[in-house]
N, C-alpha and C positions, 0 to 999 in steps of 0.2 A: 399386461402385467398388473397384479394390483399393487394396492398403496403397498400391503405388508410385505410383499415380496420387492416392492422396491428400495425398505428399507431395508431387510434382511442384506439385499446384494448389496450395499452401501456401506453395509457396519465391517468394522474392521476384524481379522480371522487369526486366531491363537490356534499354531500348529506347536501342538504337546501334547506328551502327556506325563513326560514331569512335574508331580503336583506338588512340588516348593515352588519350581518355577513361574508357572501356572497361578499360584496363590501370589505371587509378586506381582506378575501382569492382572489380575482382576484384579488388585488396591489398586496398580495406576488405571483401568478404564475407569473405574466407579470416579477417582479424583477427577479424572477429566469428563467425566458423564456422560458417556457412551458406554453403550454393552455391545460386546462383542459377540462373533460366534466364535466356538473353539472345537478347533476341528482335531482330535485324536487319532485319526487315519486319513493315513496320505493319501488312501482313495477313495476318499472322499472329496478330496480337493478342490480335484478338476472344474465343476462347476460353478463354485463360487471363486475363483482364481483370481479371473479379469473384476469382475463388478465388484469387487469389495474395494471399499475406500485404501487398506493397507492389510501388509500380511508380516503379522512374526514368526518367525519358526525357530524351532527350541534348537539345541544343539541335538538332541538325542532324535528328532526324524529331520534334520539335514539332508542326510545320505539318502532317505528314501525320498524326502522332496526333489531333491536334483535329480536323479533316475526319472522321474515323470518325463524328465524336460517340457517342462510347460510352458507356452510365450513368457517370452519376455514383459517384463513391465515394471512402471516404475514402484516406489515407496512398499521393496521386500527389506525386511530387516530380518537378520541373526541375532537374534538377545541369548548371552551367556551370563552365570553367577560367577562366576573366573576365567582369568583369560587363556586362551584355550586356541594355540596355533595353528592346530591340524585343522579345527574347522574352517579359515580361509581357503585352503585349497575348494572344497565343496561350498563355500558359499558365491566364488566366483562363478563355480557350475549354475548355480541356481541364478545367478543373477543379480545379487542383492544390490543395496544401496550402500549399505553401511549394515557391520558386524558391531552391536552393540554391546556393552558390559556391563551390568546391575552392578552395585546400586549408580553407579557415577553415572550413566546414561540416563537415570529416569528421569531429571527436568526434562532433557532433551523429548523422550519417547510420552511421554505423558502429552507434550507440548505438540505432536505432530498425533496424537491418537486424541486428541482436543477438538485440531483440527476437523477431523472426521467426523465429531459432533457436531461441528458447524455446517459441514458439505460441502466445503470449500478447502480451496486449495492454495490458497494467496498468491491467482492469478490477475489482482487488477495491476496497475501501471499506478506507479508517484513520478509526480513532477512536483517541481519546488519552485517557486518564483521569487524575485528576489530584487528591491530596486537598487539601482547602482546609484545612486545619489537623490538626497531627500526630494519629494514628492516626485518620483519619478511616475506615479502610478503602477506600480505594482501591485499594490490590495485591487486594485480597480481591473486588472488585468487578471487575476486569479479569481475575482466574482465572477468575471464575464466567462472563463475558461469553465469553468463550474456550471456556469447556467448554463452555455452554447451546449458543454456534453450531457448536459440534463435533456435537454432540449432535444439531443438528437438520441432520446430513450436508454440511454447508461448510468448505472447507478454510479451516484456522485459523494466521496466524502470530502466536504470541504476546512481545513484544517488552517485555525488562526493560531498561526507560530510569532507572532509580534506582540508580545504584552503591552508593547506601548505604543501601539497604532490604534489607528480610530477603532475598529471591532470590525470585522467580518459578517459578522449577524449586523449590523446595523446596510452593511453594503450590499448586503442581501436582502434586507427589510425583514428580516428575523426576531428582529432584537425582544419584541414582544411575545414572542412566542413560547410556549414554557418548555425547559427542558435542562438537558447537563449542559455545563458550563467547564471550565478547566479548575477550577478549583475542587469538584466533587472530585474529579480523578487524580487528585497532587499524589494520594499515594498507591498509584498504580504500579504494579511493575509484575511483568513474566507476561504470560499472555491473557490479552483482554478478548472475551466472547464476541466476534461482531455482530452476530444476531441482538444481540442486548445492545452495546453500542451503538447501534442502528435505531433501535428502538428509545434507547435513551435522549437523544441528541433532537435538538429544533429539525427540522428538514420543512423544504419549501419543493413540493412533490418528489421526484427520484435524488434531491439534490438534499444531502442531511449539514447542518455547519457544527464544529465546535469553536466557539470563539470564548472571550472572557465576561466575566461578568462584570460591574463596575465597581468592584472592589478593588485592595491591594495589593492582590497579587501581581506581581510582574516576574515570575518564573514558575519553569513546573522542569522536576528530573528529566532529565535525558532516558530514561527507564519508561516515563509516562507517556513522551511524544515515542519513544520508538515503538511500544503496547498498542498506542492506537494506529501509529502506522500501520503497524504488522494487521491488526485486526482490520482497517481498511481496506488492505491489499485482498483480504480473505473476503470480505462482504461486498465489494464495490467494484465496478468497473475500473472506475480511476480515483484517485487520491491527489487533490490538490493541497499543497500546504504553502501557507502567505508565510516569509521568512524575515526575520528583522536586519538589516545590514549588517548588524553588531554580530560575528559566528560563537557565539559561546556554545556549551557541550549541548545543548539540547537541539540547537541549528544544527549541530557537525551532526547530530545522529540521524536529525529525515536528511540532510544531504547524503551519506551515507546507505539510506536504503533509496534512493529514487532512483527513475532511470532518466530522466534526464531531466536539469535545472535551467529557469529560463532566467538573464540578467537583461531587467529592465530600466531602459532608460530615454530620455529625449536625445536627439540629435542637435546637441549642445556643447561647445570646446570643455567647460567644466565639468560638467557630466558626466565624458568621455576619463579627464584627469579623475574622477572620484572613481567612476568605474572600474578604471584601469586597475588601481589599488585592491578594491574589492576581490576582481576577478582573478589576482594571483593569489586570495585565499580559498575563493570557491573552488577552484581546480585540484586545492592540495586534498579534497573531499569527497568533490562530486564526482561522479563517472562520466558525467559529460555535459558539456557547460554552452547552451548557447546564448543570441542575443536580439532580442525585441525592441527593436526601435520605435519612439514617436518621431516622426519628421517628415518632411527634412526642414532643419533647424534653421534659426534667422541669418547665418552665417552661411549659409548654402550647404551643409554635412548631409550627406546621405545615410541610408543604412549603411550600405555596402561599407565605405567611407568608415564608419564607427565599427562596422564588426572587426573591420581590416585593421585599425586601429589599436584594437583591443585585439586583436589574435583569436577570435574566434569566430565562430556558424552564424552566417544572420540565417535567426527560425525566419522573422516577418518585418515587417516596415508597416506602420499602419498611422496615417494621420491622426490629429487629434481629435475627438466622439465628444464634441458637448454634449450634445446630446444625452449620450450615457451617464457621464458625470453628472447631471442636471435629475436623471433620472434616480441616483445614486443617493445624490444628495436632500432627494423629497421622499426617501423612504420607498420607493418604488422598486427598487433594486435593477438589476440588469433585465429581468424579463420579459418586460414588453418591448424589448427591442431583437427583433430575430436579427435586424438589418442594422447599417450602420457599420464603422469605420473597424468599431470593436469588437463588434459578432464575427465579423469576413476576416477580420486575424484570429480571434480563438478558430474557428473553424479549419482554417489554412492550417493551424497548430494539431487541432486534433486529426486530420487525415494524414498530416506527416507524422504522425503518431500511429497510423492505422487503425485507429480509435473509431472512425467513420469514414465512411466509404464520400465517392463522389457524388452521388445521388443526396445523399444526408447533410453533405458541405455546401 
């Protein structure tokens, strides 16, 4: 196949030939910058069906797209200029995903034919870290998880959600590096390009950070963190975001998109009482909340012991990694260290993630 035909089968397919309608949907491709093909006969369809990124079809060849009966698949849309009930019956025929209605759908429909522009489908994974009590190591546990998945060839967006923690590009050995910081993006908001995003940002090979710069900003909208989220999930294998204990709206929104948040902390009797607090707000948020132990603490507390404690999953148990800290702390970042205490717990994390296989752990 060549290139051209690779993108031809990629671009997303305008079944109409309603041309008000028609003239609606090309203002939304051109916005979201992608061309489309626009197929005016239903039999023509068939071949670019499956390989196209998404398919609209008009309400006026509905009826004859269902008659093909063509596989199933996912991201078919019905776009209507008014709503229009007999079309549900033939769009179940066809398959759709959703029966759209101009104009009130076009954020929506712009936003997923965006997509398309990018080639992506916001298949990576967010997890959120999070410590349960000051210096739990949590930033330190989120670099390591960043580099270990870098490490085993997965593109990495690593996301400093703490305005007032040390910096994530410093715990990375970033800090010098030129690039976006969170202030350029304060007013982001709808969907952010992750090809650009990608490009914009420090990255330390497959692994990109955005942390803060040493200015005064100490917030960004809930609009901005959830734009780059979204655009992560779309460019990157996995998306980590460092979170600050404190949940304001901009923490509840990446708890809210991850798939699972990790609460970290030492295997310490106070630790466990700060945790505990914490952990009954993470839950009212996240979709599923487990927990990373250092220990076992100088009172004898285990993992088990603290997860049990706290009412939830121990992901790992993993002593303490001078080492890594040592290595954190001289600007090295987590990288030269494949081994050690903190590499073999992010790694345990990312295969119970299925993020990496046992050959790669």
């Amino acid at each position: 196949m060549s290139s051209s035909e690779s993108v031809r089968d990629r671009a997303p397919l305008l079944v109409t030939r309603d041309e008000t309608l028609l003239d609606q949907l090309l203002r939304l491709t051109a916005a979201a910058g992608v061309t489309p093909e626009v197929v005016p006969d239903p039999g023509l369809l068939r071949p670019a069906w499956v390989g196209s990124s998404l398919v609209v079809v008009g309400p006026d060849l509905a009826v004859a797209v269902a008659q093909l009966a063509l596989p199933r698949r996912d991201q078919v849309y019905v776009v209507l200029t008014e709503p229009d009930p007999a079309v549900y019956p033939v769009a179940v025929d066809i398959g759709v995903e959703k029966v759209l209605v101009l104009p009130q759908a076009e954020p929506w429909l712009r936003d997923r034919l965006a997509d398309a522009a990018d080639g992506a489908r916001a298949t990576g994974r967010t997890v959120c870290v999070v410590g349960g009590c000051g210096g739990a190591g949590a930033s330190t546990f989120a670099a390591g998880l960043g580099a270990a998945a870098a490490r085993a060839g997965l593109q990495v967006l690593l996301v400093d959600g703490d305005p007032l923690g040390g910096g994530l590009d410093l715990a990375v050995g970033s800090e010098d590096t030129i690039g976006v910081r969170w202030p350029t993006l304060m007013g982001t908001s709808g969907r952010v390009s992750a090809p650009s995003l990608k490009d914009a940002l420090p990255a330390h090979g497959s692994l990109a950070v955005l942390s803060w710069d040493r200015g005064d900003l100490v917030s960004v909208p809930p609009t901005a963190v959830s734009g780059v989220v979204a655009a992560g999930r779309r460019g990157s294998d996995l998306v980590v975001v460092d979170l600050p204990r404190r949940l304001e709206a901009s923490a509840q929104e990446a708890l809210l998109a991850a798939d699972i948040t990790y609460l970290v902390l030492p295997a310490e009797v106070r630790a466990v009482a700060a945790a505990g607090r914490l952990a009954r707000e993470l839950v009212r948020y996240a979709a599923r909340v487990e927990v990373v132990v250092r220990g076992p603490g100088p009172a004898g507390l285990d993992g088990a012991q603290v997860a049990d404690s706290l009412r939830l999953p121990l992901a790992v148990e993993m002593r303490p990694d001078k080492g890594a800290v040592s290595d954190i702390d001289l600007g090295r970042g987590p990288w030269s260290r494949g081994r050690g205490q903190l590499a073999r717990a992010c790694r345990t994390v990312l295969r119970q993630q299925a993020l990496v296989g046992r050959a790669a752990a």
